[in-house]
TORNUTI-857300 format. One line per 4 residues: for each residue x negated, y, z negated of N, C-alpha, C. Coordinates in Angstrom, 1 decimal. Example, Ala and Ser with C-alpha at 12.3 -4.5 7.8 and 13.67 -1.06 7.14 Angstrom:
REM residues 2
-13.2:-5.7:-7.8:-12.3:-4.5:-7.8:-13.2:-3.3:-7.8; -12.8:-2.2:-7.1:-13.7:-1.1:-7.1:-12.9:0.0:-7.9
***
This chain:
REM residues 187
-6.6:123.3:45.9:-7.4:122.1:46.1:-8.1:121.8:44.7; -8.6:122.9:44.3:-9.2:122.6:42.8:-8.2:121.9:41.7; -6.7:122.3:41.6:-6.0:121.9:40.8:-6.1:120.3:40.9; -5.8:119.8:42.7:-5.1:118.9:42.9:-6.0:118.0:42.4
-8.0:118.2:42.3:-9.0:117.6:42.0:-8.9:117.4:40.4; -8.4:118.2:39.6:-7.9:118.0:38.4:-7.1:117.4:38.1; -5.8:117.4:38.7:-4.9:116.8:38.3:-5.7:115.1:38.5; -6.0:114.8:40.0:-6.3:113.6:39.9:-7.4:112.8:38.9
-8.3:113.4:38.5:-9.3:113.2:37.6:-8.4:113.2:36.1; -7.5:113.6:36.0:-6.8:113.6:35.0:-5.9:112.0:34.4; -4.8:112.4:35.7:-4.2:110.8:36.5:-5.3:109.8:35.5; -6.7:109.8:36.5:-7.9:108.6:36.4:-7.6:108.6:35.1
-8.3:109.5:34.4:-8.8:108.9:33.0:-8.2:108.5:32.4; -6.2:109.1:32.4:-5.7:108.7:32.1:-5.2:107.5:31.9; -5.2:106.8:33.2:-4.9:105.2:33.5:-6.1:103.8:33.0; -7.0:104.9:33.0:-8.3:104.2:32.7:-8.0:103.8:31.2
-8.0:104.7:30.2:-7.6:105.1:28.9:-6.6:103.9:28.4; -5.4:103.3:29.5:-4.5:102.9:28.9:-4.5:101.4:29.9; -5.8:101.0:30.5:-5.5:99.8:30.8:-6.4:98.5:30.1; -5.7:97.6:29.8:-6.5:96.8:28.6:-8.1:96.2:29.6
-8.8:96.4:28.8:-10.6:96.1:28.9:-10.8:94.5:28.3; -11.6:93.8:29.5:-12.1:92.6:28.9:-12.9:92.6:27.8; -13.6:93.9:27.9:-15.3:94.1:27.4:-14.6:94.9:26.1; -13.4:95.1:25.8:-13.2:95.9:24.2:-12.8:94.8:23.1
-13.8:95.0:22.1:-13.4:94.2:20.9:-12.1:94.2:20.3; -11.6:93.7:20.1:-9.8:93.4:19.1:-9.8:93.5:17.8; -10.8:93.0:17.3:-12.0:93.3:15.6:-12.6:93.9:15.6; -12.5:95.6:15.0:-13.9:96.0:15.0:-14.4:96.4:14.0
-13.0:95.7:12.1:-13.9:96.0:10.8:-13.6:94.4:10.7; -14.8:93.5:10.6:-14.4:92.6:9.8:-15.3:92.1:8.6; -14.5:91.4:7.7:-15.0:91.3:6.2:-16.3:90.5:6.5; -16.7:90.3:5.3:-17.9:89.3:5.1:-17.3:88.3:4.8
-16.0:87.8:4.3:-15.1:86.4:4.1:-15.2:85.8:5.6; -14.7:87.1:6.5:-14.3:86.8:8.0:-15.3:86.0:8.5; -16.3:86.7:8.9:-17.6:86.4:8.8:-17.9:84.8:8.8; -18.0:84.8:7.7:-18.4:83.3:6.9:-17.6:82.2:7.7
-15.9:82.5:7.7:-15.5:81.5:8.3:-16.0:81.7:9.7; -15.8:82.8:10.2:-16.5:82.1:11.9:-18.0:81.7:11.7; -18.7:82.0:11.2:-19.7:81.1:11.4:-19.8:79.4:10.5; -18.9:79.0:10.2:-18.5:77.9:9.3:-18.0:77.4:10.6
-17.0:78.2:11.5:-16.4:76.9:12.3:-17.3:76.6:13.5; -17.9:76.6:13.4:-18.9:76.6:14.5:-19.8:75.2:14.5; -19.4:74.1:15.2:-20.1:73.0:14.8:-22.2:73.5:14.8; -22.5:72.2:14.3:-23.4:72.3:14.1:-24.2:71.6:15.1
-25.5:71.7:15.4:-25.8:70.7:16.8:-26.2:69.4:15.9; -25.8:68.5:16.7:-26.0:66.6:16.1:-27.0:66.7:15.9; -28.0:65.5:14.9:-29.6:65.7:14.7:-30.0:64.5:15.3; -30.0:64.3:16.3:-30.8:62.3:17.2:-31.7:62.2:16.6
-33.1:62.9:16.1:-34.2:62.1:15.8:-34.0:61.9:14.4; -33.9:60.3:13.9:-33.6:59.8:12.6:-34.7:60.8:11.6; -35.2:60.7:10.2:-36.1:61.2:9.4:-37.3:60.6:9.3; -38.0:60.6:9.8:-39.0:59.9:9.5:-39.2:59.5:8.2
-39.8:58.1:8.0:-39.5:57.0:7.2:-40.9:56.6:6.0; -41.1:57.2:5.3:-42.9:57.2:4.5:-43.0:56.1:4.6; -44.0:56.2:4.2:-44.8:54.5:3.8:-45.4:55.2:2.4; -44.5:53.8:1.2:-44.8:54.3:-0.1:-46.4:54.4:-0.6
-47.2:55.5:-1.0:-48.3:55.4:-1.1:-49.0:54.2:-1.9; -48.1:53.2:-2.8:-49.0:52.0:-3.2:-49.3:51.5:-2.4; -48.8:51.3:-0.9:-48.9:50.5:0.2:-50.9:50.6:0.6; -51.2:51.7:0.6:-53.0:52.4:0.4:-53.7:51.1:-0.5
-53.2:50.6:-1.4:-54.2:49.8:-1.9:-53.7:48.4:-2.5; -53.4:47.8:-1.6:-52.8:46.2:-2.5:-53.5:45.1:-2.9; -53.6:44.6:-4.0:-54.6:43.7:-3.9:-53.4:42.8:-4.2; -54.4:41.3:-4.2:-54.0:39.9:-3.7:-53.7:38.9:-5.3
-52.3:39.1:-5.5:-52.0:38.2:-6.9:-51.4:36.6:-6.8; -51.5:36.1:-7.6:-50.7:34.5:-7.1:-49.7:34.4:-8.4; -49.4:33.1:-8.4:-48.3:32.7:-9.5:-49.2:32.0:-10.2; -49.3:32.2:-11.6:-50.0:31.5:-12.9:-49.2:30.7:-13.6
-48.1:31.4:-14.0:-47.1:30.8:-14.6:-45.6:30.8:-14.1; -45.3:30.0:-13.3:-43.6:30.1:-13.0:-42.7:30.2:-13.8; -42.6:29.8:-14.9:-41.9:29.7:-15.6:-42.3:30.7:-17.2; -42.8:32.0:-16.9:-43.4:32.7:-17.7:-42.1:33.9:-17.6
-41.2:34.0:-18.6:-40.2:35.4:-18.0:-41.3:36.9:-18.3; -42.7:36.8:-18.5:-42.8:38.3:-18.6:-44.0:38.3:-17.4; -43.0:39.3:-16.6:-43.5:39.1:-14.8:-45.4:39.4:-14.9; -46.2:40.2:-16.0:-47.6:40.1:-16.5:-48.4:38.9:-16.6
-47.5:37.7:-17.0:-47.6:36.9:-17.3:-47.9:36.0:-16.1; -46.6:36.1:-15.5:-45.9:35.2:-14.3:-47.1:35.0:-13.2; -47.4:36.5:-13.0:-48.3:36.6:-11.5:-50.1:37.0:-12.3; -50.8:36.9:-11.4:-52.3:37.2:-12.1:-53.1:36.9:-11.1
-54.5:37.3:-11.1:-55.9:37.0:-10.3:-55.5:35.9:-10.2; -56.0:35.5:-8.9:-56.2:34.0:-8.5:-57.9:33.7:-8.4; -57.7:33.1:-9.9:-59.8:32.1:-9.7:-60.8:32.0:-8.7; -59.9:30.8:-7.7:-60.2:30.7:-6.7:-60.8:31.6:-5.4
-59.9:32.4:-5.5:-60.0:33.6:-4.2:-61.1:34.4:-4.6; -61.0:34.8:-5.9:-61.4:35.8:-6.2:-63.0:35.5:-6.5; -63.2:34.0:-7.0:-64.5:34.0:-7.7:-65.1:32.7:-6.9; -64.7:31.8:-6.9:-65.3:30.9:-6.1:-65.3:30.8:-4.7
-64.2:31.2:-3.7:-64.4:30.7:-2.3:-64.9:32.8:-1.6; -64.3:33.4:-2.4:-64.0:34.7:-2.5:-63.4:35.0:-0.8; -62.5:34.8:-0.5:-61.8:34.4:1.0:-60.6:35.3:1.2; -60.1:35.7:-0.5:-58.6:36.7:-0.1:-58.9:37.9:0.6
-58.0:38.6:0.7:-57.6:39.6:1.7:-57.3:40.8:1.0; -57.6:41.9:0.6:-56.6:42.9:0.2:-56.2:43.5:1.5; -55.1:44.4:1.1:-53.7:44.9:2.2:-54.5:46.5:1.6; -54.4:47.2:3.3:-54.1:48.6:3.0:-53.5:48.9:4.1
-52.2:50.1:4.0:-51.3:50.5:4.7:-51.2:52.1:4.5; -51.9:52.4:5.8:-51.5:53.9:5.4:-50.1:54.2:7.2; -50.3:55.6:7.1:-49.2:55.5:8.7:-50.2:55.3:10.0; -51.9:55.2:9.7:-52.2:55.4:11.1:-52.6:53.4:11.2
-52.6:53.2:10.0:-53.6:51.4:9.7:-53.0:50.3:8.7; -52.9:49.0:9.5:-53.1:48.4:8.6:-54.3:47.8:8.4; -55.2:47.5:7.3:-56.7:46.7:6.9:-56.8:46.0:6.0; -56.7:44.8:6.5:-57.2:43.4:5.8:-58.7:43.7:5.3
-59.3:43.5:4.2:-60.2:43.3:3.7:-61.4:42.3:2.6; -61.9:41.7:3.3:-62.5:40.8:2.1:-62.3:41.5:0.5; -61.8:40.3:-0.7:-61.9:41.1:-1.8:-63.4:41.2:-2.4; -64.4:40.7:-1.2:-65.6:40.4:-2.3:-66.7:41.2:-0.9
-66.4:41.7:-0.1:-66.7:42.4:0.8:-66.0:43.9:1.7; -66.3:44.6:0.9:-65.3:46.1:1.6:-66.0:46.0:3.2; -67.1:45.6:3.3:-67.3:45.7:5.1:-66.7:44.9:5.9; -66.2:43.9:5.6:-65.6:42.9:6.5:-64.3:43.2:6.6
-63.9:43.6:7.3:-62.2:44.2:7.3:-61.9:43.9:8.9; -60.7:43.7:9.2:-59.6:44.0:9.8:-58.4:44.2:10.0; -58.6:45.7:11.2:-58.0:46.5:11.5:-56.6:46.7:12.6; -55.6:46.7:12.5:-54.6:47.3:13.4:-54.2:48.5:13.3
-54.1:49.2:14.5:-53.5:50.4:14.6:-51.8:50.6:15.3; -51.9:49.9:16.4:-50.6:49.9:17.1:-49.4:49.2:16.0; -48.5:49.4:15.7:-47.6:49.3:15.0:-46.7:50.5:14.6; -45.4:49.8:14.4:-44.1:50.9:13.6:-43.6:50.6:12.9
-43.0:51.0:11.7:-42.6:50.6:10.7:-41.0:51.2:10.0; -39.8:50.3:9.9:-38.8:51.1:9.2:-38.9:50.3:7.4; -38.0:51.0:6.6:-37.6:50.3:5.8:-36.2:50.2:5.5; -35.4:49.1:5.2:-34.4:48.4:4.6:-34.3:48.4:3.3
-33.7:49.1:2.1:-33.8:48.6:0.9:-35.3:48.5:0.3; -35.7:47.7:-0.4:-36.6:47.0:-1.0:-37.7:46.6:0.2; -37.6:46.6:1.2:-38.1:45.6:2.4:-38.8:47.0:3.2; -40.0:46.8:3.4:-40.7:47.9:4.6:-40.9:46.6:5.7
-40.5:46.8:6.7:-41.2:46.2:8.0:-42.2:46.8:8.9; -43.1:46.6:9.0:-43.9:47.0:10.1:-43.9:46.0:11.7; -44.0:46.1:12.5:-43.8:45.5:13.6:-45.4:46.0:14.4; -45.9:44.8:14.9:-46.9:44.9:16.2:-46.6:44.2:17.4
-47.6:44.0:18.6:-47.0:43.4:19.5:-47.0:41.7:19.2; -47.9:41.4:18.3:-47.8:40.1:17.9:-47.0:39.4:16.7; -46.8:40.2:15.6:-46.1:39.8:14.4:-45.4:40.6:14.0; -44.3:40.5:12.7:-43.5:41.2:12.1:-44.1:40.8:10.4
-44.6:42.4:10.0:-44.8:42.0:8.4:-44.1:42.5:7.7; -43.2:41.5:6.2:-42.2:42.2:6.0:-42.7:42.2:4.2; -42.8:43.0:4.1:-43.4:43.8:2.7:-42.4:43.7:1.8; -41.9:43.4:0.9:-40.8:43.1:0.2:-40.6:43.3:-1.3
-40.8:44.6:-2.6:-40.7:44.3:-3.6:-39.7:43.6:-4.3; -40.4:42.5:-5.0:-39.6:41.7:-6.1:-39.9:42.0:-7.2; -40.6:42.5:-7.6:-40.5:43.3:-9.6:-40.9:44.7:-9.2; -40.5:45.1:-10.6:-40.9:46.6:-10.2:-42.5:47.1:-11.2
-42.4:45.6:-11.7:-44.2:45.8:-11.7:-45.3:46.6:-11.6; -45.7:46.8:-10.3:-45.0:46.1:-9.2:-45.7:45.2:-8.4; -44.6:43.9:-7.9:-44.9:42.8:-6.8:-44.3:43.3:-5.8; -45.7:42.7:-4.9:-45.1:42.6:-4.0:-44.5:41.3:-2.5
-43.6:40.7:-2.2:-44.3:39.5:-1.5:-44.1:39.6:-0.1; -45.1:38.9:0.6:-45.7:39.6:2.0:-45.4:38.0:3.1; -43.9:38.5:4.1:-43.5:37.2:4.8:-44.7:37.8:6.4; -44.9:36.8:6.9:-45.7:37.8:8.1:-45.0:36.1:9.5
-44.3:37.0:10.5:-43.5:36.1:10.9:-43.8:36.6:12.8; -44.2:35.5:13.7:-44.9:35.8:14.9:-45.9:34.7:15.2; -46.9:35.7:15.6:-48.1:34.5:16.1:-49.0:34.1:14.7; -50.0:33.3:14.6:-50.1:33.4:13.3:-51.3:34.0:13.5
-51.5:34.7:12.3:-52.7:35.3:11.7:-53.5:34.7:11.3; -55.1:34.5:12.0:-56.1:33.9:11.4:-57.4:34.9:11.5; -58.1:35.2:10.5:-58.9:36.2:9.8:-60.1:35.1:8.9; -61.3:35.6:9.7:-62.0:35.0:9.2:-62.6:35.3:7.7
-62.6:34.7:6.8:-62.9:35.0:5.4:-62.0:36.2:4.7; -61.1:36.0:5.1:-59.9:37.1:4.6:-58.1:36.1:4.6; -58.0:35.0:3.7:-57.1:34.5:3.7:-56.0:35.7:2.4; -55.1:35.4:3.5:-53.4:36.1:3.2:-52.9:35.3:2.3
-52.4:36.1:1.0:-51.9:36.0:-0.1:-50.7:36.3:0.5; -49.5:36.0:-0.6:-48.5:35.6:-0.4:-47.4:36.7:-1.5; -48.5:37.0:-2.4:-48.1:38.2:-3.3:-48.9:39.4:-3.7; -48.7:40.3:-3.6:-49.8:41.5:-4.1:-49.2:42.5:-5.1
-50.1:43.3:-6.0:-49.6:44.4:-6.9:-50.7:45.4:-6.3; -50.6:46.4:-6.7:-51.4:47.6:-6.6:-52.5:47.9:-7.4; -53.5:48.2:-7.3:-55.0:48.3:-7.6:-54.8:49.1:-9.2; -53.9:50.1:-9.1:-53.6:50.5:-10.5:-52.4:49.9:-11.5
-52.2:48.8:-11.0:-51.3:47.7:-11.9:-52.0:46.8:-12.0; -53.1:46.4:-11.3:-53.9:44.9:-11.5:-54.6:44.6:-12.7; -54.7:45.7:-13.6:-55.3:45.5:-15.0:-53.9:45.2:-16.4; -53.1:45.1:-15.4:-51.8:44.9:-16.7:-51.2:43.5:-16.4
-51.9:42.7:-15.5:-51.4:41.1:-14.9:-52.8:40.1:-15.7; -52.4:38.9:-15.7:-53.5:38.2:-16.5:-54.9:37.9:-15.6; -55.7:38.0:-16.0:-57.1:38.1:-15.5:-57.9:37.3:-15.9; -58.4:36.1:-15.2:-59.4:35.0:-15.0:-60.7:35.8:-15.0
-61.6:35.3:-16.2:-62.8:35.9:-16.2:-63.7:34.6:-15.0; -64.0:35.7:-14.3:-64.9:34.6:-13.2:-66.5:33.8:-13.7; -66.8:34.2:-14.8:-67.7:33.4:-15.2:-69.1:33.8:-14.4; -69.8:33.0:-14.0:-70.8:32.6:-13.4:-70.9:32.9:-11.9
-69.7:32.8:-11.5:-69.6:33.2:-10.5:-69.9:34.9:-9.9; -69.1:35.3:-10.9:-69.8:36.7:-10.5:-68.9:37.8:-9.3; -67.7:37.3:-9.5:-66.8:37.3:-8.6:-65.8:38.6:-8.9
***
């Protein structure tokens, strides 16, 4: 009986030994070449959420330029302070755009401001858009200056003592555009 318990445990291991295994690897040296290509073919997962899209930091500080001279080819020249806005009615608006606000601001009053928050913004090229539930503002450089000019398309925007220019540069270019000494005014 002992033998017959050996033989069959023998038999077993035997058969065991020589029947092919789901669970045994087929490779079991492979290169670091090998390697690389299997993890190469291996798609990658798709990326859905697009990159989020900055908002160029001159957007922080725009102030309010007009046309002086149209027919001036050196763009310094071309655009400059506006007199008017600035020193007599004092009614323009500066633009600030950061990602949580947009803020209209008196240029002759930093307290008088208004604010939007709800808004999103992509850009196109040259063109940032920002969208609210009431308008679409479409920010647009035309020199690299830099100008900027500002279409605002929806309901209209009315701001008390804060009238919307139509072109703006940035607070650290505004000293290289031509500049109306306000005089008397004081503006």
């Amino acid at each position: 009986m002992k033998n017959l318990i050996i033989s069959l445990s023998m038999v077993t291991a035997l058969l065991a030994s020589c029947s092919p295994s789901s669970d045994k690897k087929t490779e079991t040296n492979t290169s670091p070449d090998t390697q690389k290509e299997m993890a190469s073919s291996q798609p990658e997962p798709v990326k859905n959420d697009p990159e989020p899209v900055e908002i160029p930091a001159d957007f922080s500080t725009l102030v309010p330029i007009d046309v002086l001279n149209s027919k001036s080819p050196n763009v310094h020249d071309k655009y400059g302070i506006e007199f008017s806005g600035n020193c007599y009615s004092c009614d323009l608006a500066s633009l600030s755009i950061t990602k949580k606000q947009i803020r209209w601001t008196n240029v002759c009053d930093e307290k008088d401001t208004f604010e939007i928050d709800d808004f999103s913004y992509t850009t196109e090229g040259n063109k940032t858009i920002f969208k609210t539930p009431e308008r679409i503002y479409i920010l647009t450089q035309i020199d690299k200056a830099p100008v900027y000019e500002l279409v605002i398309e929806g309901k209209k925007l009315e701001l008390k003592n804060k009238r919307i220019s139509k072109y703006f540069t940035t607070k650290k270019a505004l000293p290289l555009f031509t500049e109306n000494d306000c005089g008397d005014f004081e503006g």
